[in-house]
C-alpha positions in Angstrom: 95.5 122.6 126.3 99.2 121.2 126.1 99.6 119.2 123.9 102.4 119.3 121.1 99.9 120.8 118.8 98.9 124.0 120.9 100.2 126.9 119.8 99.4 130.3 121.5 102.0 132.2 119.4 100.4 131.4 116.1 97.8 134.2 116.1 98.9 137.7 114.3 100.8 140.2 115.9 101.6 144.0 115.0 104.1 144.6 117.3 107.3 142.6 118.5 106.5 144.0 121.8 102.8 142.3 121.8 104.6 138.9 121.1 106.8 139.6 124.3 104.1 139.9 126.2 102.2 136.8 125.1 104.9 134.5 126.1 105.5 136.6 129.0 101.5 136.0 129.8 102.1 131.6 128.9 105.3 131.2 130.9 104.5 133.2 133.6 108.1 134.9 133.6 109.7 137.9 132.4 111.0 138.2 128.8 113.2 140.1 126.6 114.3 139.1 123.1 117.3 140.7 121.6 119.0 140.6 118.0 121.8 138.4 117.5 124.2 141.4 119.1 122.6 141.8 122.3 120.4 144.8 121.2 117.4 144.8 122.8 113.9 144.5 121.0 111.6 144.1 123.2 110.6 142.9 126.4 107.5 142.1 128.7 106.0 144.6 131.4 108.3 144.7 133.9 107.5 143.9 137.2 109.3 142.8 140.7 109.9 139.9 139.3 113.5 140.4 137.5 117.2 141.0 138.6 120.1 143.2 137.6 121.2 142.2 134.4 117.8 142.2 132.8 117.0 146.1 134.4 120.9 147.3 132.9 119.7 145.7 129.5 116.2 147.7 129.4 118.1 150.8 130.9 120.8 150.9 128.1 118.9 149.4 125.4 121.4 146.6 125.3 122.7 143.6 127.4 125.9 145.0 129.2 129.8 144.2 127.6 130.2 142.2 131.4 127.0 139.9 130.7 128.2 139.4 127.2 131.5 138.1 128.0 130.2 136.3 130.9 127.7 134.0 128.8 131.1 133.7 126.1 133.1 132.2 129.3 130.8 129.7 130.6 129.6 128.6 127.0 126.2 129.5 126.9 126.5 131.8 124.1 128.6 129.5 122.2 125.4 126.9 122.6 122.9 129.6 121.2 125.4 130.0 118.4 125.2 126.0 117.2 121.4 124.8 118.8 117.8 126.1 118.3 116.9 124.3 121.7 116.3 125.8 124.8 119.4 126.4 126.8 119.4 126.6 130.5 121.7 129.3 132.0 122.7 129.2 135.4 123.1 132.1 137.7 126.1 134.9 137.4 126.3 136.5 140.9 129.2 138.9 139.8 127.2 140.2 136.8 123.8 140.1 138.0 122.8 137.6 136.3 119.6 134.9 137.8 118.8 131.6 136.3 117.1 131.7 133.1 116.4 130.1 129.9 117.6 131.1 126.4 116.7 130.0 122.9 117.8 131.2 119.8 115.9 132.9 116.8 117.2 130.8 113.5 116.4 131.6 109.9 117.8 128.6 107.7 121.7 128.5 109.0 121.4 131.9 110.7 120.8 133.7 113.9 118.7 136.4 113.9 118.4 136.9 118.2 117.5 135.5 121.4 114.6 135.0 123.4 115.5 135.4 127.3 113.3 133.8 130.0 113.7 134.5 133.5 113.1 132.0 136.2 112.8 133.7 139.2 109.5 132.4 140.9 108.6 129.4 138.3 110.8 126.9 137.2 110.2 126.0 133.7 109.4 122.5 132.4 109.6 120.7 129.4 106.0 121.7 128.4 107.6 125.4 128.8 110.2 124.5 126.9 108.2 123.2 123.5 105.9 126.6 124.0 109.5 128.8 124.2 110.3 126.8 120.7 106.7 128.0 119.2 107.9 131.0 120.6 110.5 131.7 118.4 109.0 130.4 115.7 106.7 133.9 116.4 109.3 136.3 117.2 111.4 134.8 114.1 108.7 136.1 111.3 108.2 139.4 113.1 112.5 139.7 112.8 112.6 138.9 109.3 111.2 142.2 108.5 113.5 144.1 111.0 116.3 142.0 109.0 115.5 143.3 105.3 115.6 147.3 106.8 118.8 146.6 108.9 120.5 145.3 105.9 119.4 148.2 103.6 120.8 150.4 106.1 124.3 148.6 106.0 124.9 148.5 102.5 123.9 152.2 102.3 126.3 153.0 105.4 129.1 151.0 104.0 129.0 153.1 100.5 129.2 156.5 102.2 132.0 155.1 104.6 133.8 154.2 101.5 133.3 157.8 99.7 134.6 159.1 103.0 137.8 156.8 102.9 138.8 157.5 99.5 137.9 161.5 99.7 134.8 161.4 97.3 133.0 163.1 99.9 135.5 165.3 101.8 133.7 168.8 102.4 132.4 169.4 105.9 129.0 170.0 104.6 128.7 167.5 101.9 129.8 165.0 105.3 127.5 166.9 107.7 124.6 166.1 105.0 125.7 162.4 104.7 125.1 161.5 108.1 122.3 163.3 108.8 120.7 161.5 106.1 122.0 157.9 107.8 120.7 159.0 111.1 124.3 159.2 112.2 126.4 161.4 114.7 130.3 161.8 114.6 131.4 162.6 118.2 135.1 163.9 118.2 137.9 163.0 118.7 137.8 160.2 116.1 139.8 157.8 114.5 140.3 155.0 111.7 141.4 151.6 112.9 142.4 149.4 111.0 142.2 145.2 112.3 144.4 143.6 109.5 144.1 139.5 109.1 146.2 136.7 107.8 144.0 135.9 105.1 140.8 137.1 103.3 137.7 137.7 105.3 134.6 135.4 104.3 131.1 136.1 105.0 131.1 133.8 108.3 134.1 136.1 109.7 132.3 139.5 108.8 129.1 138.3 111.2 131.4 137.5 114.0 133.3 140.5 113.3 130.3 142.7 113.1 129.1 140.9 116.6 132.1 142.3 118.5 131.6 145.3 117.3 128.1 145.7 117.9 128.3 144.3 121.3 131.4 146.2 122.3 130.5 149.5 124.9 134.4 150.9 125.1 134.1 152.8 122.4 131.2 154.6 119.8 131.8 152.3 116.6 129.9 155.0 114.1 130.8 153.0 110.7 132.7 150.0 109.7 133.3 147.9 106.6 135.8 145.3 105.7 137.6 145.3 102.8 139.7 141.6 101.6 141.3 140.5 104.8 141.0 144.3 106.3 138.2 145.4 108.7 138.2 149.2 108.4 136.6 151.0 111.7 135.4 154.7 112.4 135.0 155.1 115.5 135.4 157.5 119.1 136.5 157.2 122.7 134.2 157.3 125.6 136.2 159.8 127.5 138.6 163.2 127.6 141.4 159.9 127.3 140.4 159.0 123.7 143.7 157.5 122.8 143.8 155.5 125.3 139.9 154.2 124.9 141.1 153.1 121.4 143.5 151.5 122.8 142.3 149.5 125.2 139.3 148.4 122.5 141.9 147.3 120.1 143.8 145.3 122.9 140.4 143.4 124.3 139.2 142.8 120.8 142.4 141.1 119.4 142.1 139.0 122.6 138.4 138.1 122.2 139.5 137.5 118.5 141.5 134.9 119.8 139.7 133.8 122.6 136.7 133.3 121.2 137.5 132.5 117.3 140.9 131.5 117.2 142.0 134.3 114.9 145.7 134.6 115.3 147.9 137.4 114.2 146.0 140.0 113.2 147.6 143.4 113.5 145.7 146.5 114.5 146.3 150.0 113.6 144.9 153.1 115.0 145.3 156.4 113.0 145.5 160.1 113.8 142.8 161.2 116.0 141.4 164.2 114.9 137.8 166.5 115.6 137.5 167.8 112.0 135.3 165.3 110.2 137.0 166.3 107.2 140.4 164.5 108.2 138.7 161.1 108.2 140.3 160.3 104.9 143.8 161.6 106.8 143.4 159.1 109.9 142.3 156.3 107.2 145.8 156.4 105.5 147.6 157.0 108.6 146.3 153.6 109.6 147.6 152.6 106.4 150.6 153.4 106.9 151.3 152.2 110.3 150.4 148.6 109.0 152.9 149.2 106.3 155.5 150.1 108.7 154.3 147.1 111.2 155.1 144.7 108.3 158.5 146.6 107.1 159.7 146.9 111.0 158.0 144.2 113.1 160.0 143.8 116.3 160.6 147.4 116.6 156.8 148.2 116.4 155.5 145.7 117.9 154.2 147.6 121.1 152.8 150.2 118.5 149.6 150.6 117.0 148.9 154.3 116.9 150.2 156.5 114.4 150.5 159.1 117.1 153.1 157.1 119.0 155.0 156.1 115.8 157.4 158.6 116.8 160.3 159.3 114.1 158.5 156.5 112.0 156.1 158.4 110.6 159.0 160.3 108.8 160.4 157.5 107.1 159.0 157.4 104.0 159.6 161.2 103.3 163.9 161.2 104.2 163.9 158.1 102.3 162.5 159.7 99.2 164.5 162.3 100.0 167.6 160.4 100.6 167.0 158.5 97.1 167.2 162.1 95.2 170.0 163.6 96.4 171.8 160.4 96.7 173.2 161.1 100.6 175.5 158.4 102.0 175.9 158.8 105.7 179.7 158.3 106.4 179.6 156.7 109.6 177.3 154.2 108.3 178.6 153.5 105.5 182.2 152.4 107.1 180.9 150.0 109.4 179.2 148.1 106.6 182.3 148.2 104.5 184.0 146.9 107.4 181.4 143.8 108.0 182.3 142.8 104.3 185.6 142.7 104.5 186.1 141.2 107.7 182.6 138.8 107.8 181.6 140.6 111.2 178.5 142.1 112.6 179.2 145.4 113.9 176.0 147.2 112.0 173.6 144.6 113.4 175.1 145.3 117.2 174.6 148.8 116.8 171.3 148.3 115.7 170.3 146.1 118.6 172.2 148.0 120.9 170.2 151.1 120.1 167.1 149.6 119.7 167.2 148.9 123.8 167.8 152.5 124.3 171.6 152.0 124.8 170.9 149.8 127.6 174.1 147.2 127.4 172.5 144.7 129.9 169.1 144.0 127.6 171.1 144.7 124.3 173.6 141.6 125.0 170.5 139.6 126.2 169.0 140.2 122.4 172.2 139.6 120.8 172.8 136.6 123.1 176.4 137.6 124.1 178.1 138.5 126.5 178.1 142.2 128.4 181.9 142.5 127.9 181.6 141.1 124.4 179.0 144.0 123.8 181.4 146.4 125.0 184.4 146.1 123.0 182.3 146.2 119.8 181.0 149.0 120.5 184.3 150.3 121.2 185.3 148.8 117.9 182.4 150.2 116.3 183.1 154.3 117.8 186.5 153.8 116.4 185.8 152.6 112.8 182.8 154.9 112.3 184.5 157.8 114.1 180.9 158.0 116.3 181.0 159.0 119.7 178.0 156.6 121.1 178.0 159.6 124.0 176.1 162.3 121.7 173.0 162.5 121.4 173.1 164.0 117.9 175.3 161.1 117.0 173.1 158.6 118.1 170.0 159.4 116.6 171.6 160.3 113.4 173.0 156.8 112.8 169.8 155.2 114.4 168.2 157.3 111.6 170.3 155.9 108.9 170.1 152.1 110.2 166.3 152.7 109.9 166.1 153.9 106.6 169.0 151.7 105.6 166.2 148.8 106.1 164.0 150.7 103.6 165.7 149.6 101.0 165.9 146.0 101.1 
């Protein structure tokens, strides 16, 4: 029987792994079905009859980071995202990947997963293709279930994440206790990051954002919650490298951000990394506070991210509360700005620049847009009035300081 009204799939099933198996048993190919982030599910028996990508996914549990943005760049997964109709994917050579067909799992305006049909000795026809829709109608009511439990787990994930941010839970063994009870593990060294966004974050963002991180295998994502236009990250590097894991995931998901949503400047901050659970609070405002500086210093940060690599940054906040109390004026500085008022010029700005390219007089007039020997006699103009020989290095970070925290003030 094939008519329209024949439906193998309508019969009960206890497992999601028996409904694999079924289609696997009416279309004669392999199977898999994954969640709507590439974890796997389930899959048929496996048998000769399969190829690389499908073996990696059963392997790890998951459909590899190269598959994923594979199927992003030649639009299949893009399709699944918009269409509850079978999709045909063509083969990947550089991934593994064979011919296949995919169909997404809908609830009302939602994915829930894909179903994953291999075609290596049987071609599938439309008849297929109607039985692959009855399909998911199966796999879809065995999900629903899987869906209630997985968001249970979120929200309660998400509260303890917060009571970790704010310091509500802050002893090692109150936090030891907390993730035991979530099933969790905190591998060190960790870190907060911190992907700030233009504007506030609506439920449609959160399930792409929650995709990327789900799907990503650069680093562990352990919890992660978003919070107005902020998503807030715990996470841990792969490697004896950590800082440069977390790195790299920042760098590749602000580029599949933009690649593959449009989202356009979003900032990203990583704090301290640390191996004491109970400095996750600590790494949380560092992150913090690298977005604040980010926003208060944006050309000269825009290369940094980490809290680590702030350099002198970090120390801002303290001389400047510092320098508000006892009510320091640093001399040097303070004549050069006299001077630009009385005579409308721009020495404080030159130095600025001029420092900011590590003294360099070729890249500093490039910025400035003036000439090299222009460059040069301010900044004999400016040694003279400021009594600053440009020479010392005492000198020079001691102004650079000042400029710095000159800018704190406005």
């Amino acid at each position: 029987m094939t008519g329209s009204s024949y439906d193998p799939f309508k019969y009960h099933f206890e497992r999601l792994e028996d409904v694999a198996e079924k289609i696997s048993e009416v279309l004669q190919c392999p199977i898999t079905i994954e969640d709507v982030n590439h974890r796997l599910l389930a899959y048929s028996t496996h048998d000769d009859r399969t190829d690389q990508a499908r073996i990696s996914t059963i392997i790890g549990r998951r459909v590899p980071e190269k598959v994923i943005n594979s199927l992003w760049k030649d639009g299949t997964i893009p399709k699944l995202l918009k269409t509850d109709e079978p999709i045909r994917v063509k083969t990947i050579d550089e991934v593994g990947l064979g011919n296949r067909i995919a169909i997404s799992i809908w609830k009302n305006d939602e994915v829930l997963g894909f179903i994953w049909a291999l075609e290596i000795e049987k071609h599938l026809q439309e008849s297929d293709l109607l039985l692959l829709k009855k399909a998911a109608q199966a796999v879809k009511n065995k999900m629903l279930n899987l869906q209630v439990r997985k968001n249970k787990k979120i929200e309660r994930n998400q509260e303890f994440f917060w009571k970790l941010l704010t310091g509500h839970i802050s002893t090692e063994d109150e936090i030891t206790d907390g993730l035991y009870e979530l099933n969790l593990q905190l591998p060190p060294p960790f870190s907060v990051v911190i992907f700030k966004f233009p504007q506030e974050l609506n439920d449609e963002a959160e399930k792409k954002l929650t995709y990327l991180l789900q799907t990503t295998q650069q680093v562990n994502i352990l919890l992660f919650t978003i919070d107005f236009d902020e998503l807030i990250i715990l996470l841990s590097g792969k490697s004896d490298t950590a800082l440069t894991d977390i790195k790299q995931f920042t760098t590749s998901t602000l580029s599949q951000l933009h690649e593959r949503y449009s989202y356009k400047d979003v900032k990203a901050s990583i704090g301290g990394i640390f191996t004491d659970s109970t400095f996750i609070e600590k790494s949380y405002k560092e992150a913090l506070a690298v977005l604040a500086l980010k926003k208060r210093f944006p050309s000269e940060t825009i290369d940094l991210n980490s809290f680590s690599e702030l350099g002198f940054y970090q120390y801002l906040d303290i001389l400047y509360e510092q320098r508000k109390q006892t009510g320091y004026i640093h001399y040097p500085l303070y004549k050069l700005k006299e001077y630009d008022k009385q005579h409308g010029t721009d020495l404080v700005r030159t130095l600025e620049v001029f420092l900011d390219y590590d003294s360099n007089v070729h890249e500093a007039s490039k910025a400035l847009n003036i000439h090299i020997n222009t460059l040069n006699y301010r900044l004999k103009r400016i040694s003279e009035i400021a009594e600053l020989n440009l020479k010392n290095m005492n000198q020079k970070i001691t102004i650079y300081l000042n400029l710095k925290l000159d800018r704190m003030s406005l």
